[in-house]
C-alpha positions in Angstrom: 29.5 -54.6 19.3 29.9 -52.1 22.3 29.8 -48.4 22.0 33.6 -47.8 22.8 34.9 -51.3 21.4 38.6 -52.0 21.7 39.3 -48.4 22.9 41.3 -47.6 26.3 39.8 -45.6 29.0 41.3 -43.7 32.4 38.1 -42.9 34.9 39.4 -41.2 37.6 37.8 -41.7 41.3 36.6 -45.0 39.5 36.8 -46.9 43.3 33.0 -46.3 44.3 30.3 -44.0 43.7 29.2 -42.5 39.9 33.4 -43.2 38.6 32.6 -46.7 39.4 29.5 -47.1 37.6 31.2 -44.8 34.6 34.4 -47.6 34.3 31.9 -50.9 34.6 29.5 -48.8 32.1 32.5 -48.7 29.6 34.2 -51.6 30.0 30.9 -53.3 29.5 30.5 -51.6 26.1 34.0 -52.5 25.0 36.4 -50.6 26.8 39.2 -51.6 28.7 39.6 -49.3 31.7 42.3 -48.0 33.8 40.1 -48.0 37.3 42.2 -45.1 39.6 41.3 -44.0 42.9 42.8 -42.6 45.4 42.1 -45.6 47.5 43.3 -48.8 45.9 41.4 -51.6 47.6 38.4 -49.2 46.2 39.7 -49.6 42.7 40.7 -53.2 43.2 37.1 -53.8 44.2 35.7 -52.0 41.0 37.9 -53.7 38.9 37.0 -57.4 40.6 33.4 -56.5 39.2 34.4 -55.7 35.9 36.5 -58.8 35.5 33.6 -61.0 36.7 31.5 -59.5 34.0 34.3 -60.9 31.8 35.6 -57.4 30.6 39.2 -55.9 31.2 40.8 -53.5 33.6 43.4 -53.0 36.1 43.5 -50.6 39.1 45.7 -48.3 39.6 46.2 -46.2 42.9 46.9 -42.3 42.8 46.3 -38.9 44.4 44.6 -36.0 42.4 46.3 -33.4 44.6 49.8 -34.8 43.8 51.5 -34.1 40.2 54.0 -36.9 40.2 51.3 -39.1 41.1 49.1 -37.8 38.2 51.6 -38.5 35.8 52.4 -41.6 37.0 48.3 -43.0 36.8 48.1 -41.4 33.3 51.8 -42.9 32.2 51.0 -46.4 33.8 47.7 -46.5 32.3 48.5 -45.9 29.2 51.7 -48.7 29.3 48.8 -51.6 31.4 46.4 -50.9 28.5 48.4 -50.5 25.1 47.3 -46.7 24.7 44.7 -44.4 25.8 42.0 -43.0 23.7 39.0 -42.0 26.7 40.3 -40.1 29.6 37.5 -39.4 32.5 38.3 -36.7 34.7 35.5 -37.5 37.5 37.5 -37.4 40.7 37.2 -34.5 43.2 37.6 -33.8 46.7 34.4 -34.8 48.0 36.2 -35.0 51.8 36.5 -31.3 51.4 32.6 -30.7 51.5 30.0 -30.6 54.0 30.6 -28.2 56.8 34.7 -27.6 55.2 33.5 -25.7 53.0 32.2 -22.9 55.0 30.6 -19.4 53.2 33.0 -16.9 51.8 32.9 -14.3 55.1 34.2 -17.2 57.0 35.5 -19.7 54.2 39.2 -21.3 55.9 41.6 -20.2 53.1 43.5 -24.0 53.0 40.1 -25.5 52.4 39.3 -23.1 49.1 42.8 -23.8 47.9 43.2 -27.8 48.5 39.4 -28.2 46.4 41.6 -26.2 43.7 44.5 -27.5 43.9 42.7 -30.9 43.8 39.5 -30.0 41.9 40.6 -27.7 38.7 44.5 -28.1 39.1 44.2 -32.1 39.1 41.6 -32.1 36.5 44.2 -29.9 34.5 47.1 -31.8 35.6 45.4 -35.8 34.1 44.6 -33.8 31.1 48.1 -32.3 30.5 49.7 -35.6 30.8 46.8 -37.5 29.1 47.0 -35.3 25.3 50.3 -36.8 23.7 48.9 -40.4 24.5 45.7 -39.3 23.2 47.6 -37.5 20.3 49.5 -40.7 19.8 46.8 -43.0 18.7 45.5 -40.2 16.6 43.0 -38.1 18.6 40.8 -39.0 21.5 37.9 -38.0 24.0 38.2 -36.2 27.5 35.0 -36.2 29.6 35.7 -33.8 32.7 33.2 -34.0 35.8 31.9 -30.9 36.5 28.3 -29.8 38.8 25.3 -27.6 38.3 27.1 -26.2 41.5 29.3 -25.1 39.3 26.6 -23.4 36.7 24.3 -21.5 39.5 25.0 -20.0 43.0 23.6 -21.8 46.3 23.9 -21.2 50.0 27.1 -24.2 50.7 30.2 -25.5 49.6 31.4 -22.2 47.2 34.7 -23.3 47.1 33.3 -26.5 45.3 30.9 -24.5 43.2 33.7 -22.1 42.0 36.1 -25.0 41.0 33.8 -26.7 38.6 32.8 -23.6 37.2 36.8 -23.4 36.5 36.6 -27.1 35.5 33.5 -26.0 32.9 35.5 -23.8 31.1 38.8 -25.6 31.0 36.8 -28.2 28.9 35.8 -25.1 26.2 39.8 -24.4 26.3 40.5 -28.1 25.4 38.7 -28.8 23.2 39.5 -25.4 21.5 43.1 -26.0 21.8 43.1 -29.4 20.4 40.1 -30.0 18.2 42.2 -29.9 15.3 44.2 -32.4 16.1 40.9 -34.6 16.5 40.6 -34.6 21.0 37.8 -33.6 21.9 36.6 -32.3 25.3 32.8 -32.2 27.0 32.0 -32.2 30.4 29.0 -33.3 32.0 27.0 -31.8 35.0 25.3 -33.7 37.7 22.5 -32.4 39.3 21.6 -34.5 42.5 22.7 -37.7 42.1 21.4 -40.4 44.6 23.9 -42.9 45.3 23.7 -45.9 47.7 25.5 -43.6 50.0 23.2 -41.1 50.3 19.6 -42.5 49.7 18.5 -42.8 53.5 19.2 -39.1 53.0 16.6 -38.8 50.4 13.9 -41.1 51.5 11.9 -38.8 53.1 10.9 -35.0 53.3 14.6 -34.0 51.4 13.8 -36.5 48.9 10.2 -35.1 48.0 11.3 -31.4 48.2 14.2 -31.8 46.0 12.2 -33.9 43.9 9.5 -31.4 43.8 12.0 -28.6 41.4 12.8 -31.9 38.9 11.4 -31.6 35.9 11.5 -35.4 35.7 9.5 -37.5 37.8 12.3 -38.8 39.9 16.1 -37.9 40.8 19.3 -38.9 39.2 21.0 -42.4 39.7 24.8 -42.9 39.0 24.0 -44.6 35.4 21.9 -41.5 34.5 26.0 -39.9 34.6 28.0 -42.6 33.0 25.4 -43.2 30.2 25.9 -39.5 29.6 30.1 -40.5 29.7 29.4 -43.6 27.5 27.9 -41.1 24.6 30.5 -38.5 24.8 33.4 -40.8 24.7 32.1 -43.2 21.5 32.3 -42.0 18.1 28.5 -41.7 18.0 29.8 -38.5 20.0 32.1 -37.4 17.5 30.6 -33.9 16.1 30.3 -32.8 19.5 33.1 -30.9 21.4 33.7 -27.8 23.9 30.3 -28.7 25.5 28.9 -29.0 29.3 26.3 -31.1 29.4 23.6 -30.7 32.6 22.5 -34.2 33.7 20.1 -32.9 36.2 16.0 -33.8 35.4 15.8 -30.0 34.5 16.9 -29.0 37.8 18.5 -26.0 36.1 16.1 -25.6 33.0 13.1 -23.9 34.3 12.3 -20.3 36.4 13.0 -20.8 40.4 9.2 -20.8 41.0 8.1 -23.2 39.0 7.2 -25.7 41.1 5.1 -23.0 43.5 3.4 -21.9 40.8 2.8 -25.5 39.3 1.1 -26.4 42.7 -0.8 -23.2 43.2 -2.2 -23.6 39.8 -3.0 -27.0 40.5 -7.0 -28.4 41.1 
């Protein structure tokens, strides 16, 4: 018997990357899962492997930044799979990174509001539509995506830093506003994460110095996330609500200068 066994599940950005190993991680344990994405051949392709691993899920195509659309994914979901009980809110607007999202003195103002409006509004948006489905099949778990950008400051990307701290406590208000009435609301917080997209990035000098302020003797991988997901949205969960938690090897747990400590103290 799987962890989330005949429950319902929405992953949002489920077409590649962590979402996709979130929504084959729960439908393997049980779960049928509504697979959205922005792109749909991405979703279609997610779903394809989940199917061949004889579990359930359709694919549905929608766009964060739109509120018709979000209504529609959460609605349509809920009608394909019989209910909803999970709702993963992992999507972002990972296209508005990199050099976009330029610091504050010279930040371009449409950038910082399209990661909100995207980012924190979506997020808010899939949960608004997502709680009387929830509510009708008598409570439920929501399991935003947030960063350990959005828990400490860095030198890039503040826009994305600032809406995931916004996405961090949104989850406290959730699950404060509906823990009664048996939702409850956690978020998790991904360090770095090496995907298949970005490990000739980390392969060499990046990889070690990165490495080097783990606590853990290597970096994340996208299952180190959804196994994280997979606890917080089973029943073995169910005590636990209003919490972020960091899935980062320590990368937040320890004084800035540890590691040149640690290696001048070394023989």
């Amino acid at each position: 018997m799987g962890w989330v066994d005949a429950k319902t599940a929405v992953v949002t950005g489920a077409g590649s990357g962590i979402g996709a190993v979130i929504a084959t991680t729960l439908a393997a344990e049980g779960a049928a899962v509504a697979v959205a994405d922005l792109n749909h051949e991405a979703a279609k392709r997610t779903v394809a492997q989940i199917k061949e691993a004889g579990g359930k899920a359709v694919a549905i195509a929608f766009d964060l930044g739109d509120d018709a659309s979000v209504r529609n994914m959460i609605d349509t979901s809920a009608a394909e799979l019989g209910g909803l009980d999970i709702l993963v809110n992992n999507a972002a607007a990972t296209h508005l990174g990199g050099t976009r999202d330029k610091p504050i003195e010279i930040a371009d103002v449409q950038v910082w509001d399209d990661t909100m409006r995207i980012n924190l509004r979506g997020t808010m948006l899939a949960t608004k539509y997502a709680v009387p489905h929830l509510l009708a099949r008598g409570g439920g778990s929501i399991i935003n995506t947030t960063s350990d950008a959005g828990l400490s400051g860095d030198i890039s990307h503040p826009a994305y830093g600032a809406s995931k701290a916004a996405v961090a406590r949104l989850t406290t208000y959730t699950a404060t506003e509906y823990g009664k009435r048996n939702i409850r609301a956690n978020a998790v917080s991904p360090g770095l994460v090496v995907t298949p997209a970005t490990e000739n990035s980390y392969a060499g000098p990046m990889g070690e110095l990165m490495l080097k302020h783990h606590l853990t003797p290597r970096l994340g991988r996208p299952q180190d996330i959804a196994d994280a997901v997979l606890f917080l949205a089973s029943d073995r969960s169910g005590f636990i609500t209003g919490q972020v938690l960091p899935v980062d090897g320590g990368l937040l747990a320890h004084a800035p200068y540890t590691a040149d400590i640690a290696a001048l103290s070394a023989p």
